[in-house]
C-alpha angles and dihedrals in degrees: 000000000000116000125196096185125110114225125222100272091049097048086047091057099044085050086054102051094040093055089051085047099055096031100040105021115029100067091044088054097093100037094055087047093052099050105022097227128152119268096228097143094051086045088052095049092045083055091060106056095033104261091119109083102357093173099051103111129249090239090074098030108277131117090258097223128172136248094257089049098045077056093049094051089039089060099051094045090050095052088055097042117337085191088052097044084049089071101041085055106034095095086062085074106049092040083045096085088038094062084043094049130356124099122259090260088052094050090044098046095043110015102040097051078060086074092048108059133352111288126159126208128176133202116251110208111111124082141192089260095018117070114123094004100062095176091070086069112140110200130100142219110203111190110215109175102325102330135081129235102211110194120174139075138258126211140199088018114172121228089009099139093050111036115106085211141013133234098218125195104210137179096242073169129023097191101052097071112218092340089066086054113112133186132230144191104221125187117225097226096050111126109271099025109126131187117211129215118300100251131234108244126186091231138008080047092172096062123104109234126163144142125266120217117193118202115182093327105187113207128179118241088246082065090071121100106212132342116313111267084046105093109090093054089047091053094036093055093051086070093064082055099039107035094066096059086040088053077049094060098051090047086059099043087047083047099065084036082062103040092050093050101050084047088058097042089055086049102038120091130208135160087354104306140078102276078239096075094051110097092234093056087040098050093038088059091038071062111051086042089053096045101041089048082052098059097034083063086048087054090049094049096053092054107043093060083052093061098050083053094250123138104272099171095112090043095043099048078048084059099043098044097044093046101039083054104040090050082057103050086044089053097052094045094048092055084049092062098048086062106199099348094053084071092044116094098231088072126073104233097068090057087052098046096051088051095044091072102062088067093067090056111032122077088020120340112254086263097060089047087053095051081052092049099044089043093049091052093031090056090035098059106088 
């Protein structure tokens, strides 16, 4: 039988992180989007009680959480900050292709200092000409007796300007398409190794995102995840890990877009009545509470087949694409219904909706998620 309930554990959890969200995140909100500047000290103090790296398994240090509760936790971070959240959650993704891949040295000696102290990493795949198409990488892995010269550069990476190494995506062989594609583990202080500029996004503004240069960045074999030609399918299976947490995070995003809209509407007066009470602004919220249920089913779901070990990739690019575009559509409505002052920066939606964007486009754009989802049914109809 389905069951929708959470059990004790999970709703602890969820309590957990949104206590940590409203007490740690939320009056911070406004200042790191301002500014831009990293959230250390919130990162510091999410360390602390176990909300930094929850998947990470006992048997290397970490809390060993599940997926449903990585998205439980995901959702509650997001409605309090998502930029924030970001970069709370941005090291899920570059562990993500270790725990797939790497031997057990290599997951002692990265991934388990991770649990002792606060370290950041980030996931080097996307380049200036390669986003959604990630065959198009440039950039090459040249073995010279036992090591390994990385040239290229990475861009819109995540957590750059913080992570102590770098899981890279490399050519090891050009003309073998995808299969020549190999993965490394590259630490950020290694001679050539450059971070960019943080960049000045639109929304998530307290997330750290640069670009990576790699100069003659010499690598020792033991420094490869894998066997060469390996690559693509490590960093494309840390997506079925990784997408359902990032879905949780639009839903929560979509979630406050949602709360702060149905507040306004119950103090907002026009033509005599709460706006509430006008069908348009009714029907606009019935909306947003169906849809973001919807997707927040969707997350579950994901999830859920992750943690009994089965294939979620279809599941997980439906959660993604429904939520990432549902937090979209909430945002804007919610703004909407602000009126003016819904586009003015004393008010909350703006901030949201700004933020909300970047889910259609990050960990695989909507329409990436749609070509995996039409080529899952499609393949799947006898």
């Amino acid at each position: 039988m389905v069951s929708f309930e959470l059990n004790e554990e999970q709703r602890m959890v969820q309590e957990l992180a949104r206590d940590f969200a409203r007490n740690e995140i939320a009056p911070l909100a406004a200042y790191h989007d301002e500014t831009g500047e990293f959230p250390r000290g919130i990162c510091e103090k999410a360390f602390e009680v176990g909300l930094l790296d929850p998947g990470i398994p006992e048997a290397y240090g970490g809390p060993g959480m599940s997926g449903l509760m990585e998205c439980l936790i995901g959702e509650e971070l997001a409605a309090a900050c998502s930029g924030i959240s970001t970069a709370l959650t941005v090291n899920t993704l570059a562990t993500a292709p270790l725990l797939t891949g790497a031997t057990e040295e290599q997951k002692k000696k990265w991934i388990t200092p991770m649990t002792k102290e606060l370290r950041f990493a980030a996931y080097g795949v996307t380049e200036p000409d390669a986003g959604s198409d990630v065959q198009g990488i440039k950039t090459t892995a040249v073995k010279k007796k036992g090591e390994y010269v990385i040239n290229g550069q990475k861009m819109w990476i995540s957590g750059a300007g913080v992570a102590d190494w770098f899981f890279v995506l490399a050519y090891t062989n050009k003309d073998a398409g995808i299969r020549g594609m190999s993965a490394f583990i590259v630490p950020s202080d290694l001679p050539g190794v450059t971070v960019g500029k943080k960049e000045n996004n639109m929304g998530q503004r307290a997330s750290d995102t640069r670009s990576i240069t790699f100069e003659d960045v010499v690598v020792p074999e033991e420094n490869r995840i894998g066997p060469e030609g390996r690559g693509w399918l490590l960093a494309m299976a840390a997506f079925d890990h990784t997408r359902p947490p990032v879905a949780a995070g639009a839903v929560g995003v979509g979630r406050a877009a949602m709360e702060h809209a149905i507040r306004y509407a119950k103090e907002r007066h026009a033509f005599g009545v709460a706006i509430q009470r006008h069908q348009a602004i009714a029907f606009m919220i019935a909306d947003m509470a169906k849809d973001l249920d919807a997707a927040r089913l969707l997350v579950w779901r994901a999830a859920d087949l992750y943690d009994r070990g089965k294939k979620n990739s279809y599941e997980a690019a439906c959660a993604k694409c429904f939520a990432a575009d549902t937090a979209m559509r909430v945002c804007t409505d919610a703004v909407q219904i602000f009126g003016g002052y819904g586009f003015n920066k004393e008010y909350p939606v703006e901030k949201l909706m700004r933020d909300a964007k970047i889910f259609q486009i990050y960990e695989g754009t909507s329409q990436i998620q749609r070509l995996i989802i039409s080529k899952g049914i499609i393949s799947a109809v006898k």
